[in-house]
Structure formats: C-alpha cells, structure tokens
N, C-alpha and C positions, 0 to 999 in steps of 0.2 A: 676756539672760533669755528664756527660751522660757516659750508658756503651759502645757506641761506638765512644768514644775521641780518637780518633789517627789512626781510622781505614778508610780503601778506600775500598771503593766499584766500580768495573766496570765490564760495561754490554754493551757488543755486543749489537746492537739494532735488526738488521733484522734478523727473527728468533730466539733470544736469551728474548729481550727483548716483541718482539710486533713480529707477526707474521703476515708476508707480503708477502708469498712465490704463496698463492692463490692469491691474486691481481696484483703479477706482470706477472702470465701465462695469468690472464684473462684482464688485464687491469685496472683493477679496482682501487677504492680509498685506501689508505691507514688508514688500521685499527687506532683507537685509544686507548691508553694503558688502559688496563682493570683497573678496579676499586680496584682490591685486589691488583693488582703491585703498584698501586698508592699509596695507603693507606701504605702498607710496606712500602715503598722507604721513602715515608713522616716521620713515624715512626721512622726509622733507621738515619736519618738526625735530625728528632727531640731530639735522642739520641747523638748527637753529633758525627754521622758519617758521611763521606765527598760518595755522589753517583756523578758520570759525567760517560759516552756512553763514548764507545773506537769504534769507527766504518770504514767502508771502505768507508763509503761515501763522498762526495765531501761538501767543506764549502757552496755552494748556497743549495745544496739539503739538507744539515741539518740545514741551517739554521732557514726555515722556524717551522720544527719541536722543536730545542731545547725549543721553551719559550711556550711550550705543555706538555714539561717534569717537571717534580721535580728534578731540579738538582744542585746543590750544590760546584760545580766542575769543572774545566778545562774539554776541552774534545779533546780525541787521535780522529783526522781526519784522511781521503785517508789513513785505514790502517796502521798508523803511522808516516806517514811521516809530521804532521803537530799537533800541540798543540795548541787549541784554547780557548781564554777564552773570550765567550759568554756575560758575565757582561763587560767586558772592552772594548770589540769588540775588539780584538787584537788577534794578532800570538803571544804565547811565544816560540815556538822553529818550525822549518820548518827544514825539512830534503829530498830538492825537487829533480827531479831527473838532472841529468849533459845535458850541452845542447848537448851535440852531441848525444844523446837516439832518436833524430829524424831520421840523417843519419843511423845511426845502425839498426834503424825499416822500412828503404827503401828499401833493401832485402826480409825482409818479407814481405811487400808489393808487390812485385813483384814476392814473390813463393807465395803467394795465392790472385789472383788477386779477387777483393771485398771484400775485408778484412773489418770486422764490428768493429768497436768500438770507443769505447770514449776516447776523453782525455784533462785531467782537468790540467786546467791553477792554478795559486797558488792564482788569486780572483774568481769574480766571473763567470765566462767563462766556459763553457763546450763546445767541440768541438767534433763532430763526422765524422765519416766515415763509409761511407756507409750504413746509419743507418736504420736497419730491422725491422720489427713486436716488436721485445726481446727489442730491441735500444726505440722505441716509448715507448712499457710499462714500462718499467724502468724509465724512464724521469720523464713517467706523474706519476709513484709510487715517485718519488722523490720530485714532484714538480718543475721541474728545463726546463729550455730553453737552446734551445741551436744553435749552428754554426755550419754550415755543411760545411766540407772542402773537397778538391780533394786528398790531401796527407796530411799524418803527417808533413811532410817538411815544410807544410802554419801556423802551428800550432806556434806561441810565444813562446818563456820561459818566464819565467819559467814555464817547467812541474812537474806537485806533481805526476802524476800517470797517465799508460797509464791500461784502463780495454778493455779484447778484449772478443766479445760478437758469439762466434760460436760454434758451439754447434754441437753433435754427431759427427762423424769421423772425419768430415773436424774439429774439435774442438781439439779430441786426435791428429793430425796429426800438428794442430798447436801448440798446447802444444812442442812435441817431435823436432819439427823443431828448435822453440825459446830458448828451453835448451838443443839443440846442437849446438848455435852459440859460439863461442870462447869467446863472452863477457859475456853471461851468468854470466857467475859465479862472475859476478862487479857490480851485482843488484839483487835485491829480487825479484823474481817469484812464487807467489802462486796462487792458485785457491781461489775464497770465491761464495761460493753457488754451486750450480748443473752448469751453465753456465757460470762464469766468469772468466778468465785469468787477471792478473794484475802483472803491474810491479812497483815496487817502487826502489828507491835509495837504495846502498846498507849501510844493518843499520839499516834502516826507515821501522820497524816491529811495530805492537802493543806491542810486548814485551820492548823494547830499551823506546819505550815511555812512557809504565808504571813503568819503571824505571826511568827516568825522571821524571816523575809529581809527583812519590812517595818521590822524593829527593826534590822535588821545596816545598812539601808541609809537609818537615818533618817526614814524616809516614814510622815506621820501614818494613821492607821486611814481617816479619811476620805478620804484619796487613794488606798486602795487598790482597785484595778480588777480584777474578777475574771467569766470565762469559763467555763462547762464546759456538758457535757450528760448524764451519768449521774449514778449514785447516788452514786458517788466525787469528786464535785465538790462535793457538798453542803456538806460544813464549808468548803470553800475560799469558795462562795460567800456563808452565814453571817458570814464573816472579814471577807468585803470591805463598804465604803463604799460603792462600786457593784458590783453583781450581775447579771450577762448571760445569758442562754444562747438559743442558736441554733433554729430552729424544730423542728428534727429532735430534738430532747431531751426527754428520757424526761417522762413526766406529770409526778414527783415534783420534778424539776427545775423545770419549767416555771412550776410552781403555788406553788414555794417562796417563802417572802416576800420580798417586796422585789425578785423578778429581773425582770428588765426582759427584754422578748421581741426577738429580731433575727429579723432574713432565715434561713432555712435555710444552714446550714453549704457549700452546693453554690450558695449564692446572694450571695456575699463577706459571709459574719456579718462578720467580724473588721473589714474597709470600712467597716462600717454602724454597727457599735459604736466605732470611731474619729470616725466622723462625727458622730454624738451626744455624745461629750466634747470634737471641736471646737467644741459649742455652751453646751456646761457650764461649759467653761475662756473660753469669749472673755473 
C-alpha cells in the first residue's frame, strides 16, 4: 500500500507542467520536463498515485510527447473533449463538436475575412486557415503537420475543436463577435493562453472529464488533484478536491476558490505541489 492509493493527479502541460510560452513567440524547440518534476511525478506513482496531462492539445501533437512523460493514466485531450488512453491507443470517451459548427463558423468567416486558425479532426489531421507566423510556431512547438484549407466548410467531421489564433483587437473583436452569435451559448468558448480562442462541444470541459476519468477509475472527488493556469483549467480545477495553479497563472486562475498557489511553472510547480501532498497523505 502506497500513501497515494486512490489518488489523481492532473496537470495542464503548457505552462503548468513544462513551460513553453518562450518557444512558441520564438519558435523554438519544446522544452523538456525538468528533472525535479520528473523525479516527483515518478515518486508520487511509485507511491501508488495515478498522474496523466489534462491538456488543450490535439491527439497527433501530444502524441508524440506523452511516452517523454511519466505517466500513469488516461489523458483529457482538445480541452476535454476527448479521453485518451496512451497504452491501449484508444479513445475511451469523445465529446466532438456537431457537424453543423462549420456552417455556423461561415459568418465568422466572412466578418473577418482571413481568419487564422486551426481545426482538429478527431485522428490525426490538423487543418488550418490561413495560417500566420503564431499558426507556424505553434505546429512546429507541437510537432504536428498539417492541411491548409480555403474554408472551415472543406474541413471533415468529425471536429474535436475549432482554436482561432488572432490576437490584439482584431482578437478582442473576434472573441465579442463569436459570443454574440445566438448559438453561442450550445458550445464552450474559452480562451487558453494569451492568444488562443477555442471552441469545444457543449460539456466537453476539462472539468466534465475529470469527472469522467475520476469515475472510470474509481477515485473519490476528494482525492482528486488538479493543476492548470488559464481560463481553460477553470472547471478542471472547480472539479478537483485539491486545486493548484503555478505562480505564472492568469488572475482568474490564481484568485479562484479554493486554489492553492505554487512556485512559478519555470520554478518546479509540479516538485512543489507533489511536496505538499506528501504532507497531506503522510
């Protein structure tokens, strides 16, 4: 019997986990997770507690990274709209978005003509538009390829998630646009990072999924363990029993109830939040 038998752990990756907010202004490589999160994570699993990533990312851009991790666990993909289990190579729950989300985003395409972003099929496919400098670095921080289309419209279903990548006014203005369409309020809209817009299914939160994977794998409400630093961690951390987030995390994060504050994500959060449930569970 380990002292963390029954317990979950989950951790946002970019910026929570591994800190990649410099490499995708600059383009660069994707950090590798520091030596003291590693050593923790390993630790905390060797005591008999379950870690897996709850992230916004797409299954081709994490996949290459999951088997770099130490992890133990299902993992919440696109924000929650998809539960993946890594060992099985399988989907256990998808929550993708309705096919008509393409007609619906042919308006918005047409009140901001070059509209940037991406959007993820439910394998491996990523599809863009119009895709900018922010569009290129992102890719190549994810590791992933992709299809350049003329409209959303050319895009397959199923969609897990549409991410729209514009950024300063023309960015607030699309924001304001997208959540004053009548449909709005029939899908999830949140921001995740300084530049990202995204839509998911309505439901299809990191929260809703880590209630899911808490139930798939038996583990009470109160033992679940939950990390992030933007807006899109918010239901995840609502969800959890304990609630973290890293010094570099947004206001709304920070000030939300019940989160408990760590070290800066570039200062081993994930270390430091392992260290404090070694003192929770003694």
């Amino acid at each position: 019997m380990g002292k963390f038998d029954g317990v979950l752990l989950l951790s946002d990756f970019d910026n929570t986990l591994v800190y990649t907010e410099d490499a995708l202004l600059s383009g660069g490589r994707l950090p590798p997770l520091n030596s003291a999160n590693r050593e923790a994570i390993h630790y905390f699993m060797a005591e008999g507690g379950i870690f897996s990533v709850a992230t916004g990312r797409a299954l081709p851009s994490f996949a290459p990274i999951a088997p770099t991790l130490p992890m133990n666990g299902p993992t919440i993909l696109f924000n929650g709209a998809a539960l993946y289990d890594f060992a099985r190579e399988e989907y256990l729950e998808t929550a993708f978005l309705p096919e008509d989300i393409r007609e619906k985003l042919l308006p918005v395409e047409e009140a901001f003509p070059g509209l940037v972003c991406e959007i993820y099929h439910d394998g491996n496919t990523i599809h863009t538009l119009h895709p900018s400098e922010l569009t290129r670095n992102h890719l190549r921080l994810t590791g992933s390829s992709a299809v350049e289309v003329r409209s959303i419209g050319e895009v397959p279903p199923p969609i897990s998630k549409v991410l729209f990548e514009e950024t300063g006014q023309r960015g607030r203005d699309l924001e304001r646009y997208i959540r004053s369409q009548p449909w709005a309020r029939d899908f999830e809209i949140v921001r995740s990072g300084k530049f990202f817009l995204e839509i998911t299914a309505k439901g299809a939160t990191k929260g809703a999924m880590t209630q899911k994977l808490a139930s798939l794998l038996g583990i009470r409400a109160e033992n679940v363990c939950c990390v992030g630093d933007e807006a899109n961690d918010l239901t995840m951390l609502a969800a959890a029993g304990h609630a973290f987030a890293p010094a570099n995390a947004i206001e709304a994060v920070r000030r939300a109830p019940g989160v408990e504050l760590l070290p800066d994500c570039r200062e081993d959060a994930l270390a430091a939040l392992i260290d404090r449930l070694d003192g929770l569970y003694a």
